[in-house]
LOVOPA-612388 format. One record per atom (N, C-alpha, C, O): atom name; x, z, y. Coordinates in nm, 3 decimals, always signed. Layout:
<sites>
SITE   atom        xx        zz        yy
SITE     CA         X         Z         Y
...
</sites>
This chain:
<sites>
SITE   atom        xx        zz        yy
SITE      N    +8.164    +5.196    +2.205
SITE     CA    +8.052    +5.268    +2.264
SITE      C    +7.983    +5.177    +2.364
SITE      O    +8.054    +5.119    +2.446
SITE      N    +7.834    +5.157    +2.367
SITE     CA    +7.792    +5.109    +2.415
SITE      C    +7.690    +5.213    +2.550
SITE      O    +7.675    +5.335    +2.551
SITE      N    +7.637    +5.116    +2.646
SITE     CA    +7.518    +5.223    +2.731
SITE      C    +7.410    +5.233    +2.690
SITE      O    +7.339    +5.132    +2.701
SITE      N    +7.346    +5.366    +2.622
SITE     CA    +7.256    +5.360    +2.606
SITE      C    +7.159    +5.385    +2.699
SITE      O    +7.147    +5.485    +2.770
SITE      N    +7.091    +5.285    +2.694
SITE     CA    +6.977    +5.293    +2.795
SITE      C    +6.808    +5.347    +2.784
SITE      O    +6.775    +5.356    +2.666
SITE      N    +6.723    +5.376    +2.858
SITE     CA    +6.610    +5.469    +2.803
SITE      C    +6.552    +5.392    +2.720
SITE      O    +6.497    +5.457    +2.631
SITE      N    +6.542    +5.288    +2.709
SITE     CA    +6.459    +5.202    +2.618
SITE      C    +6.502    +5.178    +2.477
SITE      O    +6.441    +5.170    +2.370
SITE      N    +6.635    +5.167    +2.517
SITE     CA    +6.705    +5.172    +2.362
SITE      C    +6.678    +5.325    +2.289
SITE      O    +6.630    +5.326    +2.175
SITE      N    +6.713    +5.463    +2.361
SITE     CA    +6.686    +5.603    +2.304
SITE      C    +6.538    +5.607    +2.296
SITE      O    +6.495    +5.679    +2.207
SITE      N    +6.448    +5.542    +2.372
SITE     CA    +6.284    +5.597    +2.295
SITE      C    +6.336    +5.461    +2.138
SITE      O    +6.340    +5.522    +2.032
SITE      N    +6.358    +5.362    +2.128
SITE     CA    +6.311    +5.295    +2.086
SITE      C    +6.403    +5.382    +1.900
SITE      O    +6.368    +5.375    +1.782
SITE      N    +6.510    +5.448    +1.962
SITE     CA    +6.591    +5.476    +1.823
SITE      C    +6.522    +5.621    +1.763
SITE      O    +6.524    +5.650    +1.643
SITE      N    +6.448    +5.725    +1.894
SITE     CA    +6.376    +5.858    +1.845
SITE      C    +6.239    +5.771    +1.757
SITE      O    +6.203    +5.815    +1.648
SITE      N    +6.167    +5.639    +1.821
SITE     CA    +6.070    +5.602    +1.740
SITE      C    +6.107    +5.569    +1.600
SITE      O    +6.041    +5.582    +1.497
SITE      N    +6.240    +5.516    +1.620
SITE     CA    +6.265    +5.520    +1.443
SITE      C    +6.293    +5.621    +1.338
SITE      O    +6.298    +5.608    +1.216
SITE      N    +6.312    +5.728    +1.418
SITE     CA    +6.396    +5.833    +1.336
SITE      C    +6.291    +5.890    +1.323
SITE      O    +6.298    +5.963    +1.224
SITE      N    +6.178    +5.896    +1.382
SITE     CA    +6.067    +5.956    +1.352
SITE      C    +5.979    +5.880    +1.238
SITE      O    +5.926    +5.934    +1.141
SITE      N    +5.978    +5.805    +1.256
SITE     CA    +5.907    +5.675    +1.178
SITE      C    +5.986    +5.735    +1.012
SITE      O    +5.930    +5.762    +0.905
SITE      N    +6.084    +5.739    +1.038
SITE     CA    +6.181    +5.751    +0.906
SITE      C    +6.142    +5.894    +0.820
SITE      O    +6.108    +5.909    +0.703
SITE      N    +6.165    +6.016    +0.953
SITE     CA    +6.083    +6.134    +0.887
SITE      C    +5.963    +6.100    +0.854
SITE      O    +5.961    +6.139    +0.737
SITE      N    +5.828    +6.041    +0.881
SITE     CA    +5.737    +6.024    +0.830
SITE      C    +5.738    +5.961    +0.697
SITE      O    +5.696    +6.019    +0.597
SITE      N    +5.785    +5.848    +0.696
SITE     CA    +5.793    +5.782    +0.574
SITE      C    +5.810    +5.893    +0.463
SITE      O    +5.735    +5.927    +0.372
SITE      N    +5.953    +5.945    +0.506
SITE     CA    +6.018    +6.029    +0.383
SITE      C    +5.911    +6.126    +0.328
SITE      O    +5.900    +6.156    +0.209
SITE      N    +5.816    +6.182    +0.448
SITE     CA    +5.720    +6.337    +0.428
SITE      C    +5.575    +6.277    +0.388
SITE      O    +5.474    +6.346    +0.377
SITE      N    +5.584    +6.109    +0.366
SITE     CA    +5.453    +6.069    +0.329
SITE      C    +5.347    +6.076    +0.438
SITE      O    +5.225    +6.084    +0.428
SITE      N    +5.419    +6.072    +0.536
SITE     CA    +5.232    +6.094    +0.639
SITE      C    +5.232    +5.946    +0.714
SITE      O    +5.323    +5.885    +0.769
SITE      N    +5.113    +5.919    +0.695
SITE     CA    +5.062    +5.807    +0.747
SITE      C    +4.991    +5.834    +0.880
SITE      O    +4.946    +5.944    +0.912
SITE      N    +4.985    +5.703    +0.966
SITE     CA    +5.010    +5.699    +1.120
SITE      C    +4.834    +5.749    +1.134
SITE      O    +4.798    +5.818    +1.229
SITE      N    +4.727    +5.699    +1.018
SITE     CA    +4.618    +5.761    +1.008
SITE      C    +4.592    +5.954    +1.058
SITE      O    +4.504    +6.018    +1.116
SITE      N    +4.678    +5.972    +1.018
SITE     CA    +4.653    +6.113    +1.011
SITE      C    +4.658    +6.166    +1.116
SITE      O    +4.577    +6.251    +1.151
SITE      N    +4.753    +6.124    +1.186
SITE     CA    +4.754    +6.211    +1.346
SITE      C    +4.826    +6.311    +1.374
SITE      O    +4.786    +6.380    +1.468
SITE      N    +4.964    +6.357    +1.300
SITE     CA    +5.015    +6.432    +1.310
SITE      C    +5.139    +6.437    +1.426
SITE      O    +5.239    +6.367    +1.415
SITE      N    +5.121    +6.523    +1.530
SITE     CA    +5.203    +6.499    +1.584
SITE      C    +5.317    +6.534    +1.603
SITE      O    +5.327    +6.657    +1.594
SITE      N    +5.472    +6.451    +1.640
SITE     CA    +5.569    +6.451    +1.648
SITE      C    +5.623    +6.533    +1.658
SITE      O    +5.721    +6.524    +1.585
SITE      N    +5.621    +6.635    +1.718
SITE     CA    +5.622    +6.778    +1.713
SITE      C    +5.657    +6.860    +1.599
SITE      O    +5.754    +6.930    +1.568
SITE      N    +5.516    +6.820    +1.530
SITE     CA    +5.492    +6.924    +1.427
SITE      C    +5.586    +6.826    +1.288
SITE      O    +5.650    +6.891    +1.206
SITE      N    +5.583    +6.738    +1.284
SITE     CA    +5.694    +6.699    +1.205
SITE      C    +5.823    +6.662    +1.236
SITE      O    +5.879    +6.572    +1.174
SITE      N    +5.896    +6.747    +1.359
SITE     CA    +6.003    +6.755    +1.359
SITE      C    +6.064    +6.959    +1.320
SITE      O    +6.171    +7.008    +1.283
SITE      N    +5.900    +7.031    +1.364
SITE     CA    +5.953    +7.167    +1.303
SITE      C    +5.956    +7.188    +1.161
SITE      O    +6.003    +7.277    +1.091
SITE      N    +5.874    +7.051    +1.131
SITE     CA    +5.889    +7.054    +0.919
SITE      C    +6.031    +7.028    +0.845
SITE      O    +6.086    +7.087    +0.751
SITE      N    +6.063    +6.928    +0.915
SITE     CA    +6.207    +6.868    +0.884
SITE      C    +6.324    +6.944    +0.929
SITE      O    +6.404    +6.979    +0.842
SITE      N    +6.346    +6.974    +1.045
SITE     CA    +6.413    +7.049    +1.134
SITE      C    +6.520    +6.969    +1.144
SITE      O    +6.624    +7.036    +1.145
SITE      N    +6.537    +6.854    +1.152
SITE     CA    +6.626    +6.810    +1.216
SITE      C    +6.623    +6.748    +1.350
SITE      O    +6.521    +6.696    +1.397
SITE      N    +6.757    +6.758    +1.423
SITE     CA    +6.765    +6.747    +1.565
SITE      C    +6.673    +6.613    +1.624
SITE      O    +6.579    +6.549    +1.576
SITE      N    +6.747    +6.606    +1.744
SITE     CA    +6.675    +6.506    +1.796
SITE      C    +6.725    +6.367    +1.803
SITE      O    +6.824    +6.372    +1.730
SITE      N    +6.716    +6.264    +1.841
SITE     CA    +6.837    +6.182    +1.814
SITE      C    +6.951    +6.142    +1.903
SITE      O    +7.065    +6.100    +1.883
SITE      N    +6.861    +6.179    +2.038
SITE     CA    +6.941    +6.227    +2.156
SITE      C    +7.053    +6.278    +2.147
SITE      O    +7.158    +6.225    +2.184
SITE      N    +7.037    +6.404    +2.086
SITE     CA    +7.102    +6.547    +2.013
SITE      C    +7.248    +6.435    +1.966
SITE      O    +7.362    +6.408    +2.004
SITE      N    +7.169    +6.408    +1.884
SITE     CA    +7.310    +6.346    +1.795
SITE      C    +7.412    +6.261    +1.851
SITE      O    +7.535    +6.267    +1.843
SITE      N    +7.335    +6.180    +1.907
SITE     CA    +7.447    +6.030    +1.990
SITE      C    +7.531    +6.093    +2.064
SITE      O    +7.651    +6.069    +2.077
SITE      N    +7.438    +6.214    +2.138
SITE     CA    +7.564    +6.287    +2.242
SITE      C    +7.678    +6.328    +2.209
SITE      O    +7.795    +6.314    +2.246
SITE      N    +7.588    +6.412    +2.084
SITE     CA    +7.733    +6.498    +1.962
SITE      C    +7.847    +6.380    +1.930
SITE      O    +7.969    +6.386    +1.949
SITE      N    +7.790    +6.304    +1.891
SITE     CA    +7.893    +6.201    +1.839
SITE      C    +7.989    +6.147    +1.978
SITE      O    +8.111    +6.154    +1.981
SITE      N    +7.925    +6.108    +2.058
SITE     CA    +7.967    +6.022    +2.187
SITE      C    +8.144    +6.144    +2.217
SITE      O    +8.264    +6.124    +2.235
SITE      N    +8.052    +6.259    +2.204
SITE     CA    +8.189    +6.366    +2.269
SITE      C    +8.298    +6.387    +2.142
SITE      O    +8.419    +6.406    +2.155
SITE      N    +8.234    +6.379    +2.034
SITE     CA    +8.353    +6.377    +1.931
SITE      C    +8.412    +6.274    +1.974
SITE      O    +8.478    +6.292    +2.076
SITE      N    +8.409    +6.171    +1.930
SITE     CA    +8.455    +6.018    +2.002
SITE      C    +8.559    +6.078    +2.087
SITE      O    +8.672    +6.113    +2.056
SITE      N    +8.486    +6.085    +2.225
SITE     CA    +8.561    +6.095    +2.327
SITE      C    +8.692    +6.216    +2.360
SITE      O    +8.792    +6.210    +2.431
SITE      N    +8.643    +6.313    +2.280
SITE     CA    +8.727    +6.436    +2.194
SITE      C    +8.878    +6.333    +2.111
SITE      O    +8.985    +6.321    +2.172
SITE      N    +8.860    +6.279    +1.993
SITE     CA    +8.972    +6.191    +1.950
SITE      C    +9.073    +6.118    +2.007
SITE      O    +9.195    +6.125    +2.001
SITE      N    +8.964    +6.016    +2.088
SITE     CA    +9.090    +5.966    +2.199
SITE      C    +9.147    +6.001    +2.251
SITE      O    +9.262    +5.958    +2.252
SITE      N    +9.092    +6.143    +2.359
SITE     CA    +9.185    +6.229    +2.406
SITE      C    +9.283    +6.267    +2.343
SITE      O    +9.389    +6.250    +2.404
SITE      N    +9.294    +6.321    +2.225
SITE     CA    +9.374    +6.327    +2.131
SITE      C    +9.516    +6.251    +2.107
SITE      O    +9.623    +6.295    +2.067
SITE      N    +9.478    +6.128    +2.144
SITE     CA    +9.564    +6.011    +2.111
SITE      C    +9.702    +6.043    +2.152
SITE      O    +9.714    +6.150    +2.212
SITE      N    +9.778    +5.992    +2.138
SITE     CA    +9.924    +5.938    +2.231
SITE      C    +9.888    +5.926    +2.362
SITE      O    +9.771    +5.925    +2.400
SITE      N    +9.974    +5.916    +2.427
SITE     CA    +9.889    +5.872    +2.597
SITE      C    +9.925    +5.743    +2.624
SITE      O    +9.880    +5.667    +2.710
SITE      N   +10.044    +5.717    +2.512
SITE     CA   +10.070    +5.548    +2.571
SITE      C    +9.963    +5.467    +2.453
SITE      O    +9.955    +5.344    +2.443
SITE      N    +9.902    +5.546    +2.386
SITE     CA    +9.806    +5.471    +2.341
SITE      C    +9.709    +5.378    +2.435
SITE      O    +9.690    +5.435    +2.543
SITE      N    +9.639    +5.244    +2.426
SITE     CA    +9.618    +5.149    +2.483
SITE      C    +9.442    +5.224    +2.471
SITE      O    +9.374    +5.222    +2.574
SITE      N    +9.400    +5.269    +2.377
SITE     CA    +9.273    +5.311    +2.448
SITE      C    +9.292    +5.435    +2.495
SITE      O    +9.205    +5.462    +2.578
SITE      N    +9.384    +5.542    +2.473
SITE     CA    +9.373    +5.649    +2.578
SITE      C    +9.387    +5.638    +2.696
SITE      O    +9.334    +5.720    +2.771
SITE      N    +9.475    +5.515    +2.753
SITE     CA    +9.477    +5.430    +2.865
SITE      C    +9.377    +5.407    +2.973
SITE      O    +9.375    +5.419    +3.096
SITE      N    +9.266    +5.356    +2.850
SITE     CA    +9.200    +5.285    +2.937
SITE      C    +9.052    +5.452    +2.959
SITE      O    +8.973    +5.470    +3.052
SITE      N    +9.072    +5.532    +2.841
SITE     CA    +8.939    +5.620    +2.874
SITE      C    +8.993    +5.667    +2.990
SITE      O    +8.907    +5.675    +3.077
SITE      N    +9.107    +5.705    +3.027
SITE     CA    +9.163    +5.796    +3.156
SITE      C    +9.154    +5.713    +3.280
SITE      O    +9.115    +5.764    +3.385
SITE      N    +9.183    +5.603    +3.273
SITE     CA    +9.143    +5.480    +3.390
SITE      C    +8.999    +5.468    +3.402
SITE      O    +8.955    +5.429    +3.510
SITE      N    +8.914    +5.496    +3.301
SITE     CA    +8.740    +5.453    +3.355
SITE      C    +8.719    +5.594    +3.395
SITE      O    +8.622    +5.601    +3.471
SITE      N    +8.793    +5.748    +3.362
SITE     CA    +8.776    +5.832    +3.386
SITE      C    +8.776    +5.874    +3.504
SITE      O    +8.691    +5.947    +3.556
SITE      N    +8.913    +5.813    +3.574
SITE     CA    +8.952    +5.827    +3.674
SITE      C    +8.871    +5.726    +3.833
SITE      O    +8.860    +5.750    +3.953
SITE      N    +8.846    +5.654    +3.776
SITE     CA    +8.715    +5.551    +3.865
SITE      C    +8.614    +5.599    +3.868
SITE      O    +8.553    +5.599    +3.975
SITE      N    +8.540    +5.675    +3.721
SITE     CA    +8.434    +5.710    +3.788
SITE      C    +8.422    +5.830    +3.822
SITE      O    +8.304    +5.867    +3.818
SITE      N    +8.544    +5.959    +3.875
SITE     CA    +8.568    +6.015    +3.980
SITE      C    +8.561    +5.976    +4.136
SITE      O    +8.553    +6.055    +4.230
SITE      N    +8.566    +5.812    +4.143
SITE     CA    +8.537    +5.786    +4.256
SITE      C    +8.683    +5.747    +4.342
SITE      O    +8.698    +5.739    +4.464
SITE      N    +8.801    +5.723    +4.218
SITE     CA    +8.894    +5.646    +4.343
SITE      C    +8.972    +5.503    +4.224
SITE      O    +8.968    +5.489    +4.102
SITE      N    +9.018    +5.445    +4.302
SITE     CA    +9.027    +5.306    +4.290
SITE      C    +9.114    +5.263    +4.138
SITE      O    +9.204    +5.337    +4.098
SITE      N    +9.082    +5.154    +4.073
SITE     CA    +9.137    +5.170    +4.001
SITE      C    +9.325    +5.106    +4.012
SITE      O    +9.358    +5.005    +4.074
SITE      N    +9.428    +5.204    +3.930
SITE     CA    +9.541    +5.148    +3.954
SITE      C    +9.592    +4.957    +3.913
SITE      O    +9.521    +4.862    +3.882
SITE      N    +9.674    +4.964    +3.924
SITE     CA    +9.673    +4.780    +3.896
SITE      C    +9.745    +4.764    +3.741
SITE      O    +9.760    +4.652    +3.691
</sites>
């Protein structure tokens, strides 16, 4: 998992939009706005999704063993960025 940052999420909704267009045939001529071809398609946003995914993700690991080496470490960045130090 990486940080997504605002530039990276406009730059991935411009594609996913770009992508619904393609698929629905409308050209950038036309003027249709983003909006209205996301209530055609009805699919989410892409925001929507990364989050969904990010918490499944983070849902699994939890999951893990605890002496698992990445459940380890999500509970250690967990625990820092609560705001106290990390153990050694």
């Amino acid at each position: 998992m990486w940080t997504l940052l605002a530039e990276d999420s406009r730059r991935l909704q411009s594609f996913h939009m770009s992508c619904q267009r393609q698929i629905l045939g409308v050209k950038w001529r036309e003027h249709v706005k983003n909006s209205d071809i996301a209530a055609i398609t009805s699919l989410p946003n892409v925001n929507d999704i990364t989050a969904k995914r990010r918490l499944a993700l983070f849902g699994h690991v939890m999951r893990l063993d605890a002496n698992t080496p990445v459940h380890q470490i999500l509970k250690q960045a967990v625990y820092v960025k609560s705001g106290h130090r990390p153990n050694a």
